[in-house]
C-alpha positions, 0 to 999 in steps of 0.5 A: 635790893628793891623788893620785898622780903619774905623771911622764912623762919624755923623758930625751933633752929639752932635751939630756938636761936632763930625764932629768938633773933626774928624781932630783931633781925625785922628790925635790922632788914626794916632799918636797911630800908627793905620790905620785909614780913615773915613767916614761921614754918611747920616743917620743910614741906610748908617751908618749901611752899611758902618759898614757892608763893614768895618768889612767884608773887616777886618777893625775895625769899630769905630764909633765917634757919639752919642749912637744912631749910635753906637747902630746901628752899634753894632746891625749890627755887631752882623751879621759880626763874629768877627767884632770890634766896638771902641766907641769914644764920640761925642756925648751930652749924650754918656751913653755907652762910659761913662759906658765903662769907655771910656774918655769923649775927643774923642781925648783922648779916641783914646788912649782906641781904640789903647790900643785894649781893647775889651769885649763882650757886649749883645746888645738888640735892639728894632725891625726894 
């Protein structure tokens, strides 16, 4: 993947897991040659905007939450063309990365964003 990365992160998920584990996983995305700066959320609203503003700028968007903000921001994808969402668990279920085959470390799973994979997905999100 070449470019950039905005890593969009609930500091509060899985308990604060995920703001915890953002040095790091800078670190780690940093250190697989990636462009990357982050930005902490208010709530799914400002997730959802700040996802937005990343995929019309060119950036890849990579969220580092539980699967509520990564449903979110996957539904507010679907309006950007050719956007890119990267999944990094921080969350205490993380269902989507699990079933994507996506490492359970968010520090290991920066190895999956930078590899570049990618797939369609169908997103079916209840209404607003």
């Amino acid at each position: 993947m070449t470019a950039p990365v905005c890593l969009i992160v609930n500091p509060s998920a899985g308990g604060g897991k995920a703001g915890r584990a953002l040095p790091n996983v800078l670190s780690a995305l940093e250190g697989h040659g990636l462009r990357a700066r982050s930005e902490l959320t208010r709530d799914l609203d400002h997730a959802r905007e700040l996802a937005r503003v990343a995929a019309l700028a060119g950036e890849t968007v990579v969220c580092l939450s539980g699967d509520g903000m990564v449903g979110a921001v996957a539904d507010t994808l679907r309006e950007v063309p050719e956007a890119l969402l990267g999944v990094l668990p921080g969350g205490r279920g993380n269902d989507l990365a699990r079933v994507l085959g996506i490492p359970a470390d968010p520090v290991q799973a920066c190895a999956t964003v930078a590899g570049g994979f990618s797939r369609r997905l169908e997103i079916s999100m209840s209404p607003k």
